[in-house]
N, CA, C and O atoms as a Maestro MAE file, in Angstrom:
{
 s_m_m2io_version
 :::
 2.0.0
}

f_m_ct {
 s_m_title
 :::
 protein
 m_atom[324] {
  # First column is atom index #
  i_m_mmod_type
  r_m_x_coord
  r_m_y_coord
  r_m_z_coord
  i_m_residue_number
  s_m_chain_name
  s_m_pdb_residue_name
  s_m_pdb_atom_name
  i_m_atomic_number
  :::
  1 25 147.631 53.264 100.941 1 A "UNK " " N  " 7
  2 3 146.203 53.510 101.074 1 A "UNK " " CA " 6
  3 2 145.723 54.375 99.909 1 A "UNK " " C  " 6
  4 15 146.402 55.341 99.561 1 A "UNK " " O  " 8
  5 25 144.583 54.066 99.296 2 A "UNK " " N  " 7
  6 3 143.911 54.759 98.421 2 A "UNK " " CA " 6
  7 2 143.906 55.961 98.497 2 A "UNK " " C  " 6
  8 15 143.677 56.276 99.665 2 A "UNK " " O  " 8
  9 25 144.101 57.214 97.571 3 A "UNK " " N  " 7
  10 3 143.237 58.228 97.976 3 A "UNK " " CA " 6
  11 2 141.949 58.524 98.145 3 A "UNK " " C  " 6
  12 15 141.178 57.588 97.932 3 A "UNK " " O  " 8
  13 25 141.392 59.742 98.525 4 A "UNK " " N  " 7
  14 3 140.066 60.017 98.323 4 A "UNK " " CA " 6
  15 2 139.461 59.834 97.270 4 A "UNK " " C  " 6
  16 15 138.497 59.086 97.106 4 A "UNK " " O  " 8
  17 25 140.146 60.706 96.248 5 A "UNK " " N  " 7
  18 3 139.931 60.688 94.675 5 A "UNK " " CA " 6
  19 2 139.264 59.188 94.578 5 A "UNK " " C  " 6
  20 15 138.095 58.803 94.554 5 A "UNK " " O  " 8
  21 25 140.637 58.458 94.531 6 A "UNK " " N  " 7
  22 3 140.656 57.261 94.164 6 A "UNK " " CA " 6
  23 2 139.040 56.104 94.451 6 A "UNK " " C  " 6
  24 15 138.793 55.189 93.665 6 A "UNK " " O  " 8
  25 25 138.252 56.369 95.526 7 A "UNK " " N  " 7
  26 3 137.433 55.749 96.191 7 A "UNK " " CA " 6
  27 2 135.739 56.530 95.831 7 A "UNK " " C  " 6
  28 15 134.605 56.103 96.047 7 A "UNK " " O  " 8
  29 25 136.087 57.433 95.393 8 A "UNK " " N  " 7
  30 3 134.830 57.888 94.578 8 A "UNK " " CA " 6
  31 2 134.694 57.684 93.318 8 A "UNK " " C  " 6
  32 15 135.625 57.674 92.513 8 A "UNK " " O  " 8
  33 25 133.254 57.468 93.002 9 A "UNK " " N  " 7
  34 3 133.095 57.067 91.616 9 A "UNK " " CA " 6
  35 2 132.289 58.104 91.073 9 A "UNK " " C  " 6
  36 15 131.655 57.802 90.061 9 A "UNK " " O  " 8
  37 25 132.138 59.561 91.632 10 A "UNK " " N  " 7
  38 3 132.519 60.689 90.692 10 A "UNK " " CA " 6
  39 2 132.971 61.801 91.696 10 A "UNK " " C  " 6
  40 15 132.979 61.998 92.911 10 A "UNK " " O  " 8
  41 25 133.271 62.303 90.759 11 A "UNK " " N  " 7
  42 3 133.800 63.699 91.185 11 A "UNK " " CA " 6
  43 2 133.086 65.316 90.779 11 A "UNK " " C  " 6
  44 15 132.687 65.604 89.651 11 A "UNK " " O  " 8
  45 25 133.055 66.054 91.731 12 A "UNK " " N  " 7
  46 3 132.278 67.266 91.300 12 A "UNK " " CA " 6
  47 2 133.169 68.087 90.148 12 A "UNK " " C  " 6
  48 15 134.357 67.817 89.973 12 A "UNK " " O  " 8
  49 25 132.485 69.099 89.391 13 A "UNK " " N  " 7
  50 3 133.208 69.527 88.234 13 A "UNK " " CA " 6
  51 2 134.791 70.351 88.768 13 A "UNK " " C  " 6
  52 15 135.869 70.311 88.174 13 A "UNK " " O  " 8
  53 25 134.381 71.238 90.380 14 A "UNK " " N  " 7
  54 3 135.529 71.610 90.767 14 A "UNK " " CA " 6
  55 2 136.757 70.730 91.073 14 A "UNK " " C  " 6
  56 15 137.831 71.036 90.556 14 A "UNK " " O  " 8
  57 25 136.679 69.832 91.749 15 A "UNK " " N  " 7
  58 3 137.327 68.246 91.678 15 A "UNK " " CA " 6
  59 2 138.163 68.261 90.656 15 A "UNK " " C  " 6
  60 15 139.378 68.458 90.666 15 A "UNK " " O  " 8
  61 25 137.228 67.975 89.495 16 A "UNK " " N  " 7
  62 3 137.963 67.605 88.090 16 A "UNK " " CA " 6
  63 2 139.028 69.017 87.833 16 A "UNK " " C  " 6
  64 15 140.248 68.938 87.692 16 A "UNK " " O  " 8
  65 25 138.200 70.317 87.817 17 A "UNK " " N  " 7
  66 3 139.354 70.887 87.432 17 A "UNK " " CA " 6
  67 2 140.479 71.201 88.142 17 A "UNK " " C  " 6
  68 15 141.410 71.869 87.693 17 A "UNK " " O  " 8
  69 25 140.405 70.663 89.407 18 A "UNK " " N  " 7
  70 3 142.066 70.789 90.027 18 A "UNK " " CA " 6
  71 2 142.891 69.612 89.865 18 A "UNK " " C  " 6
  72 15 144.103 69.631 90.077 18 A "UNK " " O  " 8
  73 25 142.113 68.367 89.413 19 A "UNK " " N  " 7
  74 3 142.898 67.381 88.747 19 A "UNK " " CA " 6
  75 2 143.137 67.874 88.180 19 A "UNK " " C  " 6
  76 15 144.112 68.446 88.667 19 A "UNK " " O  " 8
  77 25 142.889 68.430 86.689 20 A "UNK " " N  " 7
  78 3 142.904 68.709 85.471 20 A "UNK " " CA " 6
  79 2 144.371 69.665 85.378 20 A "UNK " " C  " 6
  80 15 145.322 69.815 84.611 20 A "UNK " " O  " 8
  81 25 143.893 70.170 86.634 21 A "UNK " " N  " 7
  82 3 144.534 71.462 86.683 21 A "UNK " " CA " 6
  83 2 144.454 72.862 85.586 21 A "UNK " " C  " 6
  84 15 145.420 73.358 85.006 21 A "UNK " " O  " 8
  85 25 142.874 73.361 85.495 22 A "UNK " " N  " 7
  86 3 142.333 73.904 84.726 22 A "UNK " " CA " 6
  87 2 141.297 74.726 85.558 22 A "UNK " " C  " 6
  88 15 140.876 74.444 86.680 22 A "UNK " " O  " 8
  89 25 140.939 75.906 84.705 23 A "UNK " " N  " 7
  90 3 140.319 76.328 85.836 23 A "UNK " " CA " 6
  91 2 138.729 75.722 85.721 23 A "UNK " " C  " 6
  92 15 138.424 75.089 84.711 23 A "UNK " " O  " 8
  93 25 137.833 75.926 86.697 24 A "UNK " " N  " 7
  94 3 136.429 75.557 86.897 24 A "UNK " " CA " 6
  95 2 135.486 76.075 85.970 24 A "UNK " " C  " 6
  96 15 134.557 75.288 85.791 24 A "UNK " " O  " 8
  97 25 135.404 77.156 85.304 25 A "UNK " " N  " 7
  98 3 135.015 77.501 83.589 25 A "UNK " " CA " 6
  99 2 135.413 76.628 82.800 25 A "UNK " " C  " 6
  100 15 134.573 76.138 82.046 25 A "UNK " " O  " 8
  101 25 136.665 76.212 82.736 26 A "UNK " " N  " 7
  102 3 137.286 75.611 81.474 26 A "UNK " " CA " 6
  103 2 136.788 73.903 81.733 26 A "UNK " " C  " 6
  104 15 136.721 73.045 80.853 26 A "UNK " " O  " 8
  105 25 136.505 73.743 83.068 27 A "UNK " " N  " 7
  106 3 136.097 72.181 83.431 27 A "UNK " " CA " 6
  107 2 134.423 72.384 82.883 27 A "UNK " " C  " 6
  108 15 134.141 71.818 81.827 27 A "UNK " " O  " 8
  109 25 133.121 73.332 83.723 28 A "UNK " " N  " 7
  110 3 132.484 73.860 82.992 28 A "UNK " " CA " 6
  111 2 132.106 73.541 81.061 28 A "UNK " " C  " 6
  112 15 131.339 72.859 80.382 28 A "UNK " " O  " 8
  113 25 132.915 74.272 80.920 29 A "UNK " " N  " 7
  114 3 132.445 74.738 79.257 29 A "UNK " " CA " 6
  115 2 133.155 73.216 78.475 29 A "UNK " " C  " 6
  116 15 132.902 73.192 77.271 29 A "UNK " " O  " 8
  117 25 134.056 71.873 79.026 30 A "UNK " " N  " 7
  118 3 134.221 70.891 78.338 30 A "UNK " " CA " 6
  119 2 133.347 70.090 78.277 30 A "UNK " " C  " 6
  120 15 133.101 69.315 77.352 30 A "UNK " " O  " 8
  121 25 132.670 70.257 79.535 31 A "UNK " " N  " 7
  122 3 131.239 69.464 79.791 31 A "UNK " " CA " 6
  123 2 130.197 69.542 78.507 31 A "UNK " " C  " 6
  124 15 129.845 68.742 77.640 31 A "UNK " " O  " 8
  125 25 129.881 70.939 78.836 32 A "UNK " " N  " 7
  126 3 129.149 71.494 77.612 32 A "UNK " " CA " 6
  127 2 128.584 71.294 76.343 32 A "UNK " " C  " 6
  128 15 127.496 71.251 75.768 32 A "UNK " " O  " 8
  129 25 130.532 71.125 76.039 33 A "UNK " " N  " 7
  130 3 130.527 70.550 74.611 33 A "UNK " " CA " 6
  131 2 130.649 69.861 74.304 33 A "UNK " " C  " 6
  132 15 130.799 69.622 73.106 33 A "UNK " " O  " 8
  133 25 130.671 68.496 75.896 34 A "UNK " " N  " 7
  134 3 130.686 67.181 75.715 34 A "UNK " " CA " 6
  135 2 131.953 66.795 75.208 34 A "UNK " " C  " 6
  136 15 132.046 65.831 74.448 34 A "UNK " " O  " 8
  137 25 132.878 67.423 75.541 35 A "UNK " " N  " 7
  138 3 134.652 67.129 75.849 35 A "UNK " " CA " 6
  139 2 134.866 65.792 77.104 35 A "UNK " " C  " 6
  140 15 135.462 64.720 77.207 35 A "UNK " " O  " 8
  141 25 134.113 66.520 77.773 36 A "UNK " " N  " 7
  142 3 134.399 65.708 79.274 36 A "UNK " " CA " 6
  143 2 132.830 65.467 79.667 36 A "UNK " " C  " 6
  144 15 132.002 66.340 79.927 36 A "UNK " " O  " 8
  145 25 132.658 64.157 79.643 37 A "UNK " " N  " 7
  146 3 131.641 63.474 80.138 37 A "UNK " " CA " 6
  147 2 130.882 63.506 81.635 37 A "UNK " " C  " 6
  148 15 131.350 63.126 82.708 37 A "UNK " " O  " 8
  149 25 129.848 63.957 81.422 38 A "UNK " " N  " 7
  150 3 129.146 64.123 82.410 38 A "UNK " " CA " 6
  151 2 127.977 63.600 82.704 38 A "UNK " " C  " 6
  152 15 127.231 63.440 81.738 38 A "UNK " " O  " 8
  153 25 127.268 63.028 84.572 39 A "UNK " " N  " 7
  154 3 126.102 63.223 84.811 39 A "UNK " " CA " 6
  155 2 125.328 63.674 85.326 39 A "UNK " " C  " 6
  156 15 125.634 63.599 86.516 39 A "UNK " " O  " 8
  157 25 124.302 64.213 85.209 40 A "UNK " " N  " 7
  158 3 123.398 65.365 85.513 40 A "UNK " " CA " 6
  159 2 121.965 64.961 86.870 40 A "UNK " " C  " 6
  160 15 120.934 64.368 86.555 40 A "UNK " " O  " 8
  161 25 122.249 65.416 88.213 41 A "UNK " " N  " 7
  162 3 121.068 64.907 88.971 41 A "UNK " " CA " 6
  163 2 120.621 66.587 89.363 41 A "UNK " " C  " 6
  164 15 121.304 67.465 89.891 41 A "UNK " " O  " 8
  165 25 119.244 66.617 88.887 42 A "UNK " " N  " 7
  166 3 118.969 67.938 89.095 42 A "UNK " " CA " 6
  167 2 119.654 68.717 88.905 42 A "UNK " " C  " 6
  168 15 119.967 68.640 87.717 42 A "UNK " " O  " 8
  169 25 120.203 69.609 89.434 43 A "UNK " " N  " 7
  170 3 121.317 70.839 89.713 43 A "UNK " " CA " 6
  171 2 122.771 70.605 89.843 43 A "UNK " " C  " 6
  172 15 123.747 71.352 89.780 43 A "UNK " " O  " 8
  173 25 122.578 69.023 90.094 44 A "UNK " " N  " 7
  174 3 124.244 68.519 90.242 44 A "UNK " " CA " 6
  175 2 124.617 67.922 88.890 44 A "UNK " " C  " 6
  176 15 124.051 67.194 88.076 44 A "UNK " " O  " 8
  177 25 126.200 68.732 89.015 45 A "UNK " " N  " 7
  178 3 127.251 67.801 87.942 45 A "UNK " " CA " 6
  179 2 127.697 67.113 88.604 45 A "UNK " " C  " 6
  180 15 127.898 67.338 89.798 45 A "UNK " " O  " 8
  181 25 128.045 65.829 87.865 46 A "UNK " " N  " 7
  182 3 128.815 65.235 88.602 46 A "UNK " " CA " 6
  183 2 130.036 64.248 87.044 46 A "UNK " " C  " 6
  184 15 129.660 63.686 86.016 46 A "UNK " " O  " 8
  185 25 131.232 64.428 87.514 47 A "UNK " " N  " 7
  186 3 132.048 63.517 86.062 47 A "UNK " " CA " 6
  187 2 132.081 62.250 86.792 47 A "UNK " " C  " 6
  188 15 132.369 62.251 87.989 47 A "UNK " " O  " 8
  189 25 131.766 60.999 86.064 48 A "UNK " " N  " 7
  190 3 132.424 59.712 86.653 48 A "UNK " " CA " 6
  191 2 134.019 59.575 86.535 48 A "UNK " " C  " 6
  192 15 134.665 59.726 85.498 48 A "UNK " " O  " 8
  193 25 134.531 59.255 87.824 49 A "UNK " " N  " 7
  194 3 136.084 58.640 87.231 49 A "UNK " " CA " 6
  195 2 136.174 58.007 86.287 49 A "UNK " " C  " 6
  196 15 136.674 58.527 85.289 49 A "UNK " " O  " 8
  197 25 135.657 56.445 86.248 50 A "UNK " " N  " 7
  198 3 135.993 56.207 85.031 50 A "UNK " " CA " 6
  199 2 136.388 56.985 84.115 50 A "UNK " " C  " 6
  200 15 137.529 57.365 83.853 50 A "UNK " " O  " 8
  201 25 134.757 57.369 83.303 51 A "UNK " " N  " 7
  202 3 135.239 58.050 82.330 51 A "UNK " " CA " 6
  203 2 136.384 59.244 82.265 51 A "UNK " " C  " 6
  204 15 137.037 59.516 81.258 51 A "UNK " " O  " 8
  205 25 136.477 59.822 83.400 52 A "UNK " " N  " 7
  206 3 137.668 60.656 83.244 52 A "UNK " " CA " 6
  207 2 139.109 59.863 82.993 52 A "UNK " " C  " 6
  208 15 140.004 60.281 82.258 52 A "UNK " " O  " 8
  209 25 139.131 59.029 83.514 53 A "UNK " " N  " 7
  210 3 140.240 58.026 83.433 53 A "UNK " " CA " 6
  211 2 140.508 57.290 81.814 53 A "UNK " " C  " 6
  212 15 141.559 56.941 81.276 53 A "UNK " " O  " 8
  213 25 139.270 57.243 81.399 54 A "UNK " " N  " 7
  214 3 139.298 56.504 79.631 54 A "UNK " " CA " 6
  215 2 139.681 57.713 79.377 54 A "UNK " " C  " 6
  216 15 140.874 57.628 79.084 54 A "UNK " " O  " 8
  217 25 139.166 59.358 79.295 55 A "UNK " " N  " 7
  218 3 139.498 60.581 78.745 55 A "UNK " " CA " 6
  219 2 140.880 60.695 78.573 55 A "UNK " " C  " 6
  220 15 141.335 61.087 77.498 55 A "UNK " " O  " 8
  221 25 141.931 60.255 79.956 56 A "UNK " " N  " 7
  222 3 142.819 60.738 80.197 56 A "UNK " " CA " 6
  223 2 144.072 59.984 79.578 56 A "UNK " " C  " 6
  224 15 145.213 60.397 79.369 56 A "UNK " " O  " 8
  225 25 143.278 58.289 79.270 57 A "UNK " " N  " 7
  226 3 144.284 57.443 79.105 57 A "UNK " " CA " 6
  227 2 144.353 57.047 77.180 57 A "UNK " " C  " 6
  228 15 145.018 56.274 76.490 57 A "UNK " " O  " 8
  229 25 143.194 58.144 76.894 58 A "UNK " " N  " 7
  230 3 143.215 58.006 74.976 58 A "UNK " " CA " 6
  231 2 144.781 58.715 74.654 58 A "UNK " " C  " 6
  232 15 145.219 59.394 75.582 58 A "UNK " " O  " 8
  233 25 145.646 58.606 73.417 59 A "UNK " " N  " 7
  234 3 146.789 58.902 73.327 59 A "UNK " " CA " 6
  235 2 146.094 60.441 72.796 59 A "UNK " " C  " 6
  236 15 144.893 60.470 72.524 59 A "UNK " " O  " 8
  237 25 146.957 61.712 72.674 60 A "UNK " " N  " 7
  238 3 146.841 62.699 72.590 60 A "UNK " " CA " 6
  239 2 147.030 62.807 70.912 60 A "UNK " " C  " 6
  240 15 147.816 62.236 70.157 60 A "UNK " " O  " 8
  241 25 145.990 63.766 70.676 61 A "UNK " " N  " 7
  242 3 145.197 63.921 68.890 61 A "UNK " " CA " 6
  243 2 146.355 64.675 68.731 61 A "UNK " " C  " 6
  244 15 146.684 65.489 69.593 61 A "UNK " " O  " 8
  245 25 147.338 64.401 67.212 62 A "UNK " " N  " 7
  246 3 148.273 65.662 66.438 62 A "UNK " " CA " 6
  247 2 147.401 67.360 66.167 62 A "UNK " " C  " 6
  248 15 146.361 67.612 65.559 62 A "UNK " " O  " 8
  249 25 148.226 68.141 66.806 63 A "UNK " " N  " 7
  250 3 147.761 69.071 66.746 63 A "UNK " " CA " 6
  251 2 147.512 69.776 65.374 63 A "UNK " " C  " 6
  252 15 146.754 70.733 65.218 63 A "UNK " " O  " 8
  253 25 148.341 69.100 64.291 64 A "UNK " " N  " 7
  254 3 148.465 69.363 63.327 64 A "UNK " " CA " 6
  255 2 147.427 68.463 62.295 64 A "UNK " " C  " 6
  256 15 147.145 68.885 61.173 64 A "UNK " " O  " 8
  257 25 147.018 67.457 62.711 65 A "UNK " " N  " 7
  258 3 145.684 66.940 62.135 65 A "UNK " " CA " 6
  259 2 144.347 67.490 61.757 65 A "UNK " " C  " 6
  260 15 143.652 67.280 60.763 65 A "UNK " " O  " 8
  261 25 144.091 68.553 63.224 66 A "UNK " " N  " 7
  262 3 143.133 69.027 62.742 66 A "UNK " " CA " 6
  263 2 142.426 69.957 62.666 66 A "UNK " " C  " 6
  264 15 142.858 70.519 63.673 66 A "UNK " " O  " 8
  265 25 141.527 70.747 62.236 67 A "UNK " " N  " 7
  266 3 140.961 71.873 62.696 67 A "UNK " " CA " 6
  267 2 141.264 72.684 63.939 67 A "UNK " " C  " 6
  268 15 141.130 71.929 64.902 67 A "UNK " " O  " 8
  269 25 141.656 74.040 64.374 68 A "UNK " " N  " 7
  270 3 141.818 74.345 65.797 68 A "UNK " " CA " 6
  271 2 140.602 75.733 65.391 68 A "UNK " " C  " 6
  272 15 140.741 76.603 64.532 68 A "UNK " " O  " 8
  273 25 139.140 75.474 66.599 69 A "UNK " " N  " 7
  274 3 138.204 76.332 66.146 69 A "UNK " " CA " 6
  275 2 138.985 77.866 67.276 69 A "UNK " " C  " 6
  276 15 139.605 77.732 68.331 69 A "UNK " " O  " 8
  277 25 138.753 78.764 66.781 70 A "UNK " " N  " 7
  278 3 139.165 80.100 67.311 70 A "UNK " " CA " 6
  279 2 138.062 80.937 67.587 70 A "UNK " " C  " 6
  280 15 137.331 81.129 66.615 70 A "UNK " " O  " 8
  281 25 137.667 81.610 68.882 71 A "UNK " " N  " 7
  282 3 136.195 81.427 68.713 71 A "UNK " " CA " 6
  283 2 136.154 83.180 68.209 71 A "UNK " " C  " 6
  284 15 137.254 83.730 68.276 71 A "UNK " " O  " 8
  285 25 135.154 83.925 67.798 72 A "UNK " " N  " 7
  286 3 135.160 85.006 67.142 72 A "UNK " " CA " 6
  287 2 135.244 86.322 68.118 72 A "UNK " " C  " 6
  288 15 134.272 87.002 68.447 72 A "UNK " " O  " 8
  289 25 136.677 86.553 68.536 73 A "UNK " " N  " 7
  290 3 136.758 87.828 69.577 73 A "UNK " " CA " 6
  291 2 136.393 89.214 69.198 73 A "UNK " " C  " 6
  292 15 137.313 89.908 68.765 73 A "UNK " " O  " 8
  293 25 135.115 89.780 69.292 74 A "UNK " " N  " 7
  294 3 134.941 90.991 68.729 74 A "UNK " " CA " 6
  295 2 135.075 91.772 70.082 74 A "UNK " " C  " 6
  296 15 135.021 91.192 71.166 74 A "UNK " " O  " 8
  297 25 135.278 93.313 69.933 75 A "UNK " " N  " 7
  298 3 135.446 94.065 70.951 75 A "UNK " " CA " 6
  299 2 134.488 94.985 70.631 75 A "UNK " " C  " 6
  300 15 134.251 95.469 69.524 75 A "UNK " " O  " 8
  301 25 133.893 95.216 71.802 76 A "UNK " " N  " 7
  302 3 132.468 96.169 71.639 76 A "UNK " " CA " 6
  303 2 132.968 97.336 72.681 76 A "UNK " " C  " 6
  304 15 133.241 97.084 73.855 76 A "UNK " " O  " 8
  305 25 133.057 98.726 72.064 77 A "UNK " " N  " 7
  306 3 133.033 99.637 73.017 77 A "UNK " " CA " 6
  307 2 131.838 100.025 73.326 77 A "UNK " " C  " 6
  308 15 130.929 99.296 72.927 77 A "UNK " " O  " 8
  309 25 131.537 101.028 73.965 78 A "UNK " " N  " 7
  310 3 130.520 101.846 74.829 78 A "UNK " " CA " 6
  311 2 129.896 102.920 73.839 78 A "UNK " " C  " 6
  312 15 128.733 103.318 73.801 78 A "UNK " " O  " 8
  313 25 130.960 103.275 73.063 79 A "UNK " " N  " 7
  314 3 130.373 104.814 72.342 79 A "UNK " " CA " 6
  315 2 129.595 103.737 70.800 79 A "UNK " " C  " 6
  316 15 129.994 102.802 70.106 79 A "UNK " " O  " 8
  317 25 128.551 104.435 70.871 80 A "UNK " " N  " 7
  318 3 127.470 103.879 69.271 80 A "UNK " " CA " 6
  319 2 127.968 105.683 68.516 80 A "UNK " " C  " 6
  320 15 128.283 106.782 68.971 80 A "UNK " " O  " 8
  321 25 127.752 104.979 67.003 81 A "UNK " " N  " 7
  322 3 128.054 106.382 66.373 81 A "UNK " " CA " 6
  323 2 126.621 105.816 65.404 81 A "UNK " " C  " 6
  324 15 126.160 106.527 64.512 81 A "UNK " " O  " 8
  :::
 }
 m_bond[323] {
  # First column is bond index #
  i_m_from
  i_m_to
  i_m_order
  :::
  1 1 2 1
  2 2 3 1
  3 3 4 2
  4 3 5 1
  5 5 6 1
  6 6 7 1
  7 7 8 2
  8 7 9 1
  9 9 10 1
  10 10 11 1
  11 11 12 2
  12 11 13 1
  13 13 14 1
  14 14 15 1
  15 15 16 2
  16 15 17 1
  17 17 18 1
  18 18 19 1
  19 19 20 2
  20 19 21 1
  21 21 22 1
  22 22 23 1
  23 23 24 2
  24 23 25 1
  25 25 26 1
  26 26 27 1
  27 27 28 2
  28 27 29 1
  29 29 30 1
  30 30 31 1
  31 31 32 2
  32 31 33 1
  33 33 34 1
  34 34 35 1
  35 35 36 2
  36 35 37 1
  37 37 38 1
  38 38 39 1
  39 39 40 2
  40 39 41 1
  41 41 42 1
  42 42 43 1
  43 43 44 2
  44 43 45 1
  45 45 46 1
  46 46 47 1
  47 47 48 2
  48 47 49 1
  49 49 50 1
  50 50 51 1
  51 51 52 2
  52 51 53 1
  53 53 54 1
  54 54 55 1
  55 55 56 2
  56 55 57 1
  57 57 58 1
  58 58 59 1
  59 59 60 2
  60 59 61 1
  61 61 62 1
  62 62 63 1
  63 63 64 2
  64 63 65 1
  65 65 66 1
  66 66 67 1
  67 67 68 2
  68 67 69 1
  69 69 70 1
  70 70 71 1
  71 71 72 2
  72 71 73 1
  73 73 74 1
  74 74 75 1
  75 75 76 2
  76 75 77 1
  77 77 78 1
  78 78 79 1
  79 79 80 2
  80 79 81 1
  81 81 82 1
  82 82 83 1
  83 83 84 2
  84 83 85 1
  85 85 86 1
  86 86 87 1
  87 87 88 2
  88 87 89 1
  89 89 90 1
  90 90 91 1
  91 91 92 2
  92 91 93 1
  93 93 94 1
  94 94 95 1
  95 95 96 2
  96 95 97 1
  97 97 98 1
  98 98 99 1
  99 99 100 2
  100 99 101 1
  101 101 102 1
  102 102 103 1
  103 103 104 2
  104 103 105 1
  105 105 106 1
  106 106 107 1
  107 107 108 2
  108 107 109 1
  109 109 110 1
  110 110 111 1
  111 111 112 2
  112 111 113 1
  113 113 114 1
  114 114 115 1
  115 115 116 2
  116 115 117 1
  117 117 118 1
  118 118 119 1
  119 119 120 2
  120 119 121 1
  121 121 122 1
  122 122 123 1
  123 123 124 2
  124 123 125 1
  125 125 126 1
  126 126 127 1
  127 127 128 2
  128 127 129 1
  129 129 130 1
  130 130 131 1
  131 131 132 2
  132 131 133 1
  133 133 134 1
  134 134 135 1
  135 135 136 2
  136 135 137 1
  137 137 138 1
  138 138 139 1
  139 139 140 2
  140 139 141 1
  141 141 142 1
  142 142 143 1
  143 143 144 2
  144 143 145 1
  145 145 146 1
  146 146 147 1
  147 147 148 2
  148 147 149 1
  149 149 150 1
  150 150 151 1
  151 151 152 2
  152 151 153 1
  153 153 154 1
  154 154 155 1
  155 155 156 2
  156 155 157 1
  157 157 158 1
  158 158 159 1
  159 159 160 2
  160 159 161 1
  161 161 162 1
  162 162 163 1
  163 163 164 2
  164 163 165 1
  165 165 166 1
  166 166 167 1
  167 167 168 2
  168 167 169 1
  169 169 170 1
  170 170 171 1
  171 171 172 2
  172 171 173 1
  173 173 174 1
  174 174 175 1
  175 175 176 2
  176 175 177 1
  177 177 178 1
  178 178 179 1
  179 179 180 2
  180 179 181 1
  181 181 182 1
  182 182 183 1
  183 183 184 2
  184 183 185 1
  185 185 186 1
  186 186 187 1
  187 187 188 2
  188 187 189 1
  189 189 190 1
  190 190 191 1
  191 191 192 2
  192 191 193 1
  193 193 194 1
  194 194 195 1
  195 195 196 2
  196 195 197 1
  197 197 198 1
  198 198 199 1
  199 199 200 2
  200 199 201 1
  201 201 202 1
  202 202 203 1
  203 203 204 2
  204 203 205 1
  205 205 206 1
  206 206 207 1
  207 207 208 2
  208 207 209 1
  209 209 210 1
  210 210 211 1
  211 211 212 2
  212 211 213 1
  213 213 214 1
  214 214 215 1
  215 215 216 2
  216 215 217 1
  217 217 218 1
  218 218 219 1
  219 219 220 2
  220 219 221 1
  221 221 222 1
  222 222 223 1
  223 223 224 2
  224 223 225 1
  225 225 226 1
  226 226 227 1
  227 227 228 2
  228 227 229 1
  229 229 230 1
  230 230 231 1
  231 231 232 2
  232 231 233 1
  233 233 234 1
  234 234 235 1
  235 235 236 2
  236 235 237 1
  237 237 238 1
  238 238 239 1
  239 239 240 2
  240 239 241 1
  241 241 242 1
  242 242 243 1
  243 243 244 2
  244 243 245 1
  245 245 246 1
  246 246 247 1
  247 247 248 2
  248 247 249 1
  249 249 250 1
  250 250 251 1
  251 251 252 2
  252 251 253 1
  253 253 254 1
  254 254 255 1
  255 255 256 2
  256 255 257 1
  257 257 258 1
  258 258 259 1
  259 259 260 2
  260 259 261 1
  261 261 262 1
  262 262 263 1
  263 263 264 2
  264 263 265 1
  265 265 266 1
  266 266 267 1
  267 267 268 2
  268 267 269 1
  269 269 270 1
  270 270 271 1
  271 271 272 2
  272 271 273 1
  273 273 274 1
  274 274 275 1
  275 275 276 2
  276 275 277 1
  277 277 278 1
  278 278 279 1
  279 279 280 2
  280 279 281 1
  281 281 282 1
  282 282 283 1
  283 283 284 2
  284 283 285 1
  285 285 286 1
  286 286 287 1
  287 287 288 2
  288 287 289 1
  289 289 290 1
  290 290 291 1
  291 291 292 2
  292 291 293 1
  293 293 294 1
  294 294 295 1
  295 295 296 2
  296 295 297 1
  297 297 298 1
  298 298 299 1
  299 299 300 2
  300 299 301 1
  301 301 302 1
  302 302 303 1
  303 303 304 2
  304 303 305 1
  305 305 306 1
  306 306 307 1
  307 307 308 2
  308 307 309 1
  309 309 310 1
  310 310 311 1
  311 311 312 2
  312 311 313 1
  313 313 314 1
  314 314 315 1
  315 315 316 2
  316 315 317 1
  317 317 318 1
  318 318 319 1
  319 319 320 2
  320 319 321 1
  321 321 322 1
  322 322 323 1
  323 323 324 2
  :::
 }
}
């Protein structure tokens, strides 16, 4: 028998990230940047399987190909001089 998963044709972003097995920020912020495909009804996300399924089934990019962006960690204390 099918799963649940299996019988919906999307899934909410929390959904995805326990597939993913990632946390719900990191499912979040792929959306974003249009990593992971999304559609938008009012207030709702929602990912289609499909497309998570084309996402999942592209072969994996050499890490060594290409750019890895690092995003700019500055640390801000409390005291101003």
């Amino acid at each position: 028998m099918a799963s649940e998963h299996q019988l919906k044709l999307t899934l909410t972003v929390p959904e995805v990230a326990r597939l993913l097995r990632i946390s719900r920020g990191s499912a979040y912020k792929a959306i974003r940047t249009g990593q992971l495909p999304s559609l938008r009804f009012g207030r709702t996300i929602r990912v289609p399987r499909v497309a998570l399924e084309e996402l999942l089934s592209k072969p994996a990019r050499d890490a060594h190909s290409e750019e890895i962006a690092v995003p700019n960690n500055t640390f801000r204390s409390g005291n101003k001089k």
